[in-house]
N, C-alpha and C positions, 0 to 999 in steps of 0.2 A: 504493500500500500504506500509505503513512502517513496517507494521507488516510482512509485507512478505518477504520485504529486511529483515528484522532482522533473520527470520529466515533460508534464502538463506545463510545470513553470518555463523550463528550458524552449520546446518548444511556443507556447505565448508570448516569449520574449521575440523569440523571431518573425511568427506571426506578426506583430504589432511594430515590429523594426525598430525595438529599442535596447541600448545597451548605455547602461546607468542613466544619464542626464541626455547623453545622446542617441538622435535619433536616427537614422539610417540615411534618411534624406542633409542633415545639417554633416553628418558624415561625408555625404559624398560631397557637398559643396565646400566642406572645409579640405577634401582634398584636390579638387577642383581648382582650390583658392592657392593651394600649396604648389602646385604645377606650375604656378608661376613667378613663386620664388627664387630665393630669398627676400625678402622684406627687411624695410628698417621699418621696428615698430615706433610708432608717435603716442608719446603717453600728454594728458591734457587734463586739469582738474576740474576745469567746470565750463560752462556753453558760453560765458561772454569771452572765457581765453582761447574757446575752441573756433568759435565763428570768426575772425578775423584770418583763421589757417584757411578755412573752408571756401572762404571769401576771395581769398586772394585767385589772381590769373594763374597764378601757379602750382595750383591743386586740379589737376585731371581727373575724376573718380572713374573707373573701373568701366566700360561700355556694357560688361557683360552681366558681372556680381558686382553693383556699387558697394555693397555692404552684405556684412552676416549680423544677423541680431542672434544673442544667445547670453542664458543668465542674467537678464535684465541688461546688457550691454549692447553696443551696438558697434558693432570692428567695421570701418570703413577704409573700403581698398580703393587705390590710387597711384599716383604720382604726384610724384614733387622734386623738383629740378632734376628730372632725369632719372629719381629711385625710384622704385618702388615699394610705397610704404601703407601702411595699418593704421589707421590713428584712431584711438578709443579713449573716452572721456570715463574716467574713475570716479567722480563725485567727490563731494567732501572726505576728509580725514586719510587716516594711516591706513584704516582695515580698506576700508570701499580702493584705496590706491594700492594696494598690497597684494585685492584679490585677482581686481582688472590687469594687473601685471601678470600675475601668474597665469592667466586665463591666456591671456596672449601670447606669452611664451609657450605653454603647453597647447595651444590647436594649431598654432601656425610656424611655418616657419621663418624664423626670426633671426637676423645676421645681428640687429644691434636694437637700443634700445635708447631712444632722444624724445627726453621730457622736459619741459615747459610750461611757464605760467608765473604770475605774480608771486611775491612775496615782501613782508616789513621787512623793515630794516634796521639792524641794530649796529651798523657804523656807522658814524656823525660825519665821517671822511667822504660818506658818499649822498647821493642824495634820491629825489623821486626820477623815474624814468631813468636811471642805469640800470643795466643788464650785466648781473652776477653770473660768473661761474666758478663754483666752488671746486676743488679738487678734492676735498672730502667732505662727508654726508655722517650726522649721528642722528639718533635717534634719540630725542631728549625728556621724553616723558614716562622712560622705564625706572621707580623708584622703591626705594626702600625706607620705606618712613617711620624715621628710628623714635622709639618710646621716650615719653617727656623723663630727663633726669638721666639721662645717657650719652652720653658727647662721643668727640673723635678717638678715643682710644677704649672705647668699649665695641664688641664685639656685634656685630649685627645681627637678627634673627635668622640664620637659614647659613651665616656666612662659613661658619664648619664645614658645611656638608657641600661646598662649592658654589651654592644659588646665588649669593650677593657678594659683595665687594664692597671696599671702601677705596680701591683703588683711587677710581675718577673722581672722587670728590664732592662737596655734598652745598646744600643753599641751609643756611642758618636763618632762620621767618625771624630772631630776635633781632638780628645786626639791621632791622627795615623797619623800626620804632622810629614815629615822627623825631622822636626829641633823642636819638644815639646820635653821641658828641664823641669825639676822640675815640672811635674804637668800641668803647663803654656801652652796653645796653645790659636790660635785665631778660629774666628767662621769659621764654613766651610757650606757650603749651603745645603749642605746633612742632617746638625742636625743631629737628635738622630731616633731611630731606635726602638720602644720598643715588646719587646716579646712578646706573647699572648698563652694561652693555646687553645686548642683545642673544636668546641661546640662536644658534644656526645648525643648519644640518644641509650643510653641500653635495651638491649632486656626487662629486668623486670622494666623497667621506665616508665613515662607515655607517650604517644606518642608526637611528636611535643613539648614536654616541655627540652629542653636543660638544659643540663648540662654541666660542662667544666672538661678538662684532661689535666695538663702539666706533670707531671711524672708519666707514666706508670709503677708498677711492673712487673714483670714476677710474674710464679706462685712460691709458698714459699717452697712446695713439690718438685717441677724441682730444684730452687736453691740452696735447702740442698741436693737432690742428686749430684748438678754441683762438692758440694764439692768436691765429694770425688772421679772429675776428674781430681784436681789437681797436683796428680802425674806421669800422664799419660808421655812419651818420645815421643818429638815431633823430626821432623825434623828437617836439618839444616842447610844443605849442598844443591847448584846445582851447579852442572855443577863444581864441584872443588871449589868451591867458598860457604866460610863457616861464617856462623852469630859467632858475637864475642861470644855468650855461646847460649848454647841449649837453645831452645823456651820451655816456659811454658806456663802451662792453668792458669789461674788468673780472681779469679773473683772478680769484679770491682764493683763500685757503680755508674757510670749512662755511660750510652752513648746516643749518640743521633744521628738525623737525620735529611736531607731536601735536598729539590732539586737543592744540590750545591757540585760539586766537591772542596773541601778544597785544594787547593795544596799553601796555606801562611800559613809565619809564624807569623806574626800580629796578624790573625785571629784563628789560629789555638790556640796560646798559650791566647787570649780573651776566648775563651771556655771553657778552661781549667782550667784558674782563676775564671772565674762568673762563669759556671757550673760543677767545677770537673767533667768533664767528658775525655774519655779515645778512646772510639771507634766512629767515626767520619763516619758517611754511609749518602747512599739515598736510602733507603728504611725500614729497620727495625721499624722504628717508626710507620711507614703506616700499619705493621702487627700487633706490638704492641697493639695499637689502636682497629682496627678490631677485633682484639682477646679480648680485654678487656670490647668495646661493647654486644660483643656477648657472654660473660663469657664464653671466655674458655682458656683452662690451656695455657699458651704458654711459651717458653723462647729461648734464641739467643745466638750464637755460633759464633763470629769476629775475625777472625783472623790477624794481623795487619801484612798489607803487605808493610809501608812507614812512615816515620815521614812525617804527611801533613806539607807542605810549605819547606820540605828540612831541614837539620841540622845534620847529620850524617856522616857519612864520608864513609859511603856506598853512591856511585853513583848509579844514575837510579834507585833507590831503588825500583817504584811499578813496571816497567817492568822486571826488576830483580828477583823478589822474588815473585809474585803475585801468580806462579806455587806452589813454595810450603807453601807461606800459605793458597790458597785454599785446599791442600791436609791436612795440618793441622788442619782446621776446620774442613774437612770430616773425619779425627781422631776421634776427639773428640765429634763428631758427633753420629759413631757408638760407640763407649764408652757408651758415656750418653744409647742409647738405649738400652746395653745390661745390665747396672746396673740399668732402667727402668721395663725392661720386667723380672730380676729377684727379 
């Protein structure tokens, strides 16, 4: 009898052309779609960053399959100066950009991986409408949030047994009391906060055997060519209304990410001292990641549309300017590809 349900199941499956999520049909067009690779996949966080790529002269979609919808996503196939590429918008945050990466990498096949889109800005040295490229990616929202009455030389929950660290370092909520002078604050109940890299488990590692990632590189090939999109002429201007000097491309040494809109400046300029970092997102890191598991080439394109937490004498700064520096990173965007593909 079991044997006959078993095989009732086995054959129903094929009856009905499904195997797990896929179906027989998204099957064959996703190898349909593969026949005409390799692709560079385009990662994109949300539809006002995406429509300026879609927009442009420079996007061909596909005459035959413009697009595959699957898992709530929607993979659109094309050109772009000469590639051929995938471009899928993730959504908000770390997971939604984390899974849309892995989806992509795993249906299609995928030579490289160029993500794109705004982000705050936590160096004063640069301003709204520059376009960041980091060379490396953390992920800064994985914590260990140590019990009030415990400092830096006690041990953390879990940190025995390999889970945590106090390696990287931690944010102290007491040392951000309005009135701490010289150094001097009292305790605050919140304590300290410490960072944690990331477990991983890479495609040529052993299974189940963890490994950790706090700074991701990009690839070292993308970021010698980012060079040389340095002098690219960005935008600068909306609506009459003009940035104190034209936006450049600038590439940076770390940004990062997590599922936290930055808009302080307490916290903003903390980043910036413990991590030198520059581009301030929620999502990047979550592609990072993905790509760095799965060894493959990736690197990131942020265009800074706000000093996070204010400090400028540009009002409204992200609603203001968010139009063009998504258009600036879609600049720079097709740059990088046409100095790729030649």
């Amino acid at each position: 009898m079991v044997l006959f349900v078993h095989v009732l199941v086995v054959l129903g499956f094929g009856i009905y052309g499904v195997y797990g999520l896929l179906s027989s049909s998204t099957l064959r067009n996703i190898d349909s779609i593969n026949m005409e690779g390799p692709y560079l996949g385009i990662i994109v966080p949300n539809s006002f960053e995406m429509n300026p790529l879609l927009q442009t002269g420079s996007f061909l979609e596909d005459h035959k399959m413009p697009y595959l919808d699957f898992a709530g996503r929607r993979f659109r196939i094309g050109r772009l100066e000469n590639e051929r590429v995938i471009i899928v918008m993730t959504g908000l945050s770390m997971l939604n950009a984390g899974i849309a990466t892995q989806l992509l990498i795993t249906l299609f096949k995928v030579k490289g991986i160029l993500h794109y889109g705004i982000a705050g800005n936590a160096n004063p040295q640069l301003q709204i409408g520059d376009v960041t490229i980091p060379q490396f990616w953390a992920h800064t929202g994985l914590w260990n949030w140590q019990r009030y009455g415990d400092g830096p030389e006690d041990e953390l929950a879990l940190e025995s047994s390999g889970d945590f660290t106090r390696e990287i370092g931690y944010l102290r909520f007491s040392d951000y009391y309005n009135g701490t002078n010289c150094n001097n604050s009292s305790d605050n109940l919140l304590n300290n906060v410490w960072y944690q890299p990331e477990e991983i488990f890479p495609i040529n590692g052993v299974p189940e055997q963890r490994q950790h990632a706090f700074w991701v590189p990009v690839n070292k090939h993308y970021f010698a060519i980012a060079k040389t999109v340095q002098g690219l002429r960005l935008g600068g201007c909306v609506n009459g209304t003009c940035l104190p000097r034209p936006p450049r491309v600038v590439r940076v040494q770390r940004g990062i990410s997590s599922n936290i809109f930055v808009d302080n400046k307490a916290y903003r300029e903390f980043l910036n001292s413990k991590f030198n970092a520059t581009a301030i997102d929620m999502e990047t890191a979550a592609v990072a990641l993905v790509c760095h598991q799965q060894n493959m080439p990736f690197i990131a394109f942020r265009s800074l549309s706000d000093l996070a937490g204010g400090g400028s004498a540009l009002s409204n700064e992200a609603a203001s300017f968010a139009t063009l520096a998504a258009q600036n990173a879609v600049d720079v965007l097709l740059r990088f590809i046409s100095l790729l593909s030649s």
